[in-house]
DRENLUM-300291 format. One line per field, with one value per residue (C-alpha): residue in one letter; x, z, y. Coordinates in nm, 2 decimals, padded with zeros to 4 digits. Layout:
// DRENLUM-300291
lofi <- c(A  ...) .
xx <- c(X  ...) .
zz <- c(Z  ...) .
yy <- c(Y  ...) .
This chain:
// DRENLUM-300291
lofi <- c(X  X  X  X  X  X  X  X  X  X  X  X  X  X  X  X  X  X  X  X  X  X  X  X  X  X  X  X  X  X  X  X  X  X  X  X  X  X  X  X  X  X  X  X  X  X  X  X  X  X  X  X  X  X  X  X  X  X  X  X  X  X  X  X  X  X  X  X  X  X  X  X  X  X  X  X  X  X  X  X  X  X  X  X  X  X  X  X  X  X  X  X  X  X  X  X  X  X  X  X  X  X  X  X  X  X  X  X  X  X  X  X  X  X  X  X  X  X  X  X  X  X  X  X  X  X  X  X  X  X  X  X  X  X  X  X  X  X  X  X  X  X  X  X  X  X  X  X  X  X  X  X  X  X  X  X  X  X  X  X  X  X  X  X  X  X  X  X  X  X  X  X  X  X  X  X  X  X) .
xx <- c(00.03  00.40  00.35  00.55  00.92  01.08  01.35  01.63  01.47  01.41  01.71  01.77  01.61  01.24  01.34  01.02  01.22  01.55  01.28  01.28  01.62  01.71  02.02  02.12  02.00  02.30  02.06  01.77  02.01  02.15  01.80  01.68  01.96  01.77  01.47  01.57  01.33  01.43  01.60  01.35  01.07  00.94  01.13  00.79  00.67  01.07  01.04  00.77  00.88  01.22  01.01  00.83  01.19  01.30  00.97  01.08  01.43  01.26  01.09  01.45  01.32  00.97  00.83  00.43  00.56  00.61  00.26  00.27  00.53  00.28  00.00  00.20  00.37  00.02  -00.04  00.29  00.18  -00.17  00.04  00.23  -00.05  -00.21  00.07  00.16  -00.19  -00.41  -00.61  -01.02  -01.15  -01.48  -01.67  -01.88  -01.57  -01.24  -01.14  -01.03  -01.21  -01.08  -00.93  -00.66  -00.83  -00.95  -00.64  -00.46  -00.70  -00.65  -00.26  -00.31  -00.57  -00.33  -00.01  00.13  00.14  00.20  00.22  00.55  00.71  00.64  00.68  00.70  00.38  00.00  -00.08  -00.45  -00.41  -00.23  -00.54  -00.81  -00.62  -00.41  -00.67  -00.81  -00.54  -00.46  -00.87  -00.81  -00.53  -00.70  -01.02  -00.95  -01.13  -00.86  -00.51  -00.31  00.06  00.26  00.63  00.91  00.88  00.53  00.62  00.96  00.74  00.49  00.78  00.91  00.56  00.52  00.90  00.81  00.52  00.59  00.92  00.64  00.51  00.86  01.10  01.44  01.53  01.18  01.18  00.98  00.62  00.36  -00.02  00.00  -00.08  00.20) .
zz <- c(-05.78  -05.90  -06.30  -06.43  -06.44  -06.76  -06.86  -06.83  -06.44  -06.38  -06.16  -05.97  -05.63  -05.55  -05.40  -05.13  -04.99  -04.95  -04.76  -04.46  -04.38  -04.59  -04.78  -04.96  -05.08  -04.81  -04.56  -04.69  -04.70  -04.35  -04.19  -04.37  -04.21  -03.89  -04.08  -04.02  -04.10  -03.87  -04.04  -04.05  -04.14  -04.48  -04.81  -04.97  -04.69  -04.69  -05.05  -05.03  -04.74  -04.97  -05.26  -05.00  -04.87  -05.24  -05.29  -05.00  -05.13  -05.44  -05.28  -05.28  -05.64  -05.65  -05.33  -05.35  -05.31  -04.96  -04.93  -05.11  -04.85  -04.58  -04.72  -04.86  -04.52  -04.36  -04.64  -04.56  -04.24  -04.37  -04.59  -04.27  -04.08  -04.37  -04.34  -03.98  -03.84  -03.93  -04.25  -04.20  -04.53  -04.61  -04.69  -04.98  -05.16  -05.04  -04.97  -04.60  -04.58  -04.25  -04.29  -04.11  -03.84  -03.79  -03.84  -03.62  -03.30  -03.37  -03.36  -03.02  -02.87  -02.95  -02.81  -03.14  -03.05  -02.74  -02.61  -02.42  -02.71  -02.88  -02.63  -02.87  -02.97  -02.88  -02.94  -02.92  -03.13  -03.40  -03.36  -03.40  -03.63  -03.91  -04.09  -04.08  -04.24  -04.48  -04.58  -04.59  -04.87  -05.05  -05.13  -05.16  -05.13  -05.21  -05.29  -04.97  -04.90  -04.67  -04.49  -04.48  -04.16  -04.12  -04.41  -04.22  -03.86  -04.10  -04.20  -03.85  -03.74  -04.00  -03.87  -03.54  -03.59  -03.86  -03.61  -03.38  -03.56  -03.62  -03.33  -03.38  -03.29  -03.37  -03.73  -04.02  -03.92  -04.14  -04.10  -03.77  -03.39  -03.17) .
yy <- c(03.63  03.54  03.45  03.16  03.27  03.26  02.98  03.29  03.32  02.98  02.94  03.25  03.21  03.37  03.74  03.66  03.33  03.52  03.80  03.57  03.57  03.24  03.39  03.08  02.73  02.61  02.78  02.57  02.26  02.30  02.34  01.97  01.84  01.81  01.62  01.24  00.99  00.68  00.39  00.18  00.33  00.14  00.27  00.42  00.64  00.75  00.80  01.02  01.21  01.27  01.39  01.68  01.75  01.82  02.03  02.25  02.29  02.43  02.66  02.88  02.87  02.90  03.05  02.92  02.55  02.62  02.60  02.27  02.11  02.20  02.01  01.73  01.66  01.63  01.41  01.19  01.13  00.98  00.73  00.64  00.57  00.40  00.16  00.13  00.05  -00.24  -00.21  -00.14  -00.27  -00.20  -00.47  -00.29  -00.12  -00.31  00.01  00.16  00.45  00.61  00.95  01.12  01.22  00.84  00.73  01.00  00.86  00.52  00.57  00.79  00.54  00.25  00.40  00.47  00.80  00.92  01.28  01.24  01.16  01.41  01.75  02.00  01.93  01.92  01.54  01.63  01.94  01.76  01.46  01.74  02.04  01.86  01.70  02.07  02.22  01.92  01.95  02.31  02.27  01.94  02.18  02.48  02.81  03.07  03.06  03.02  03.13  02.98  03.11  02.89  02.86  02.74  02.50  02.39  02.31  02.13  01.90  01.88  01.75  01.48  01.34  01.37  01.14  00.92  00.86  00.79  00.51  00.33  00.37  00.32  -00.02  -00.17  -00.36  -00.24  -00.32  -00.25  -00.25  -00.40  -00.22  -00.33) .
């Protein structure tokens, strides 16, 4: 395990992150360039989704938040399901207590999601093995380490289906099926 850098460290990049052929933060910076969120999707999820971005750019820094990016982007795509589709209140808590993998269905089922637009990926394999890996990462058994690479294809995902949800050209719909 990497210990805590000290503040004269803090800024020189991880030696493991320049290891997989990142050479630069304008690497880093030129790969993000191809992470778009559409325009309209609603200003939180987009915050959040910027904050994860940022995370992964600090992982020039600090290697281990690659590992971070990965979970957090499966998390942004719960929050952007949570506000595209219909809330499910239950009547005991007020709360909606589906989780991802609920949610994940219910957008597939709906045509939300739909596997031709999305290629690249396994629409079923996202439905069934995301909330796996977010689980994984939310409650944790060991300490897991993720490449860049895993971490970048993690972010890729959670544009490809939060772009999914809000199509360019559609307004800013929240918490309704269309």
């Amino acid at each position: 395990m990497t210990p805590v850098k000290s503040v004269e460290e803090f800024l020189k990049p991880d030696p493991t992150s320049m290891a997989w052929g990142l050479s630069s933060i304008e690497d880093h910076y030129e790969l993000i360039e191809g992470l778009r969120l559409n325009a309209n999707v609603p200003q939180p999820v987009r915050d959040y989704f910027d904050s994860i971005i940022t995370l992964y750019l600090y992982g020039w820094l600090y290697y281990h938040f690659y590992t971070l990016t990965q979970f957090l982007s499966a998390t942004a795509v719960e929050m952007a399901l949570r506000e595209r589709l219909p809330k499910q209140l239950d009547p005991k808590t007020g709360r909606d207590k589906r989780g991802l993998r609920l949610l994940l269905r219910q957008a597939k089922n709906t045509g939300l999601l739909r596997q031709e637009d999305v290629p690249e990926f396994n629409l079923e394999a996202v439905v069934q093995g995301l909330p796996l890996i977010r689980n994984k990462f939310a409650h944790p058994d060991m300490h897991t380490i993720m490449m860049p690479g895993m971490a970048y294809s993690g972010l890729q995902l959670a544009v490809a289906i939060i772009n999914q949800l809000w199509p360019e050209g559609t307004e800013k719909a929240s918490n309704t099926a269309s």
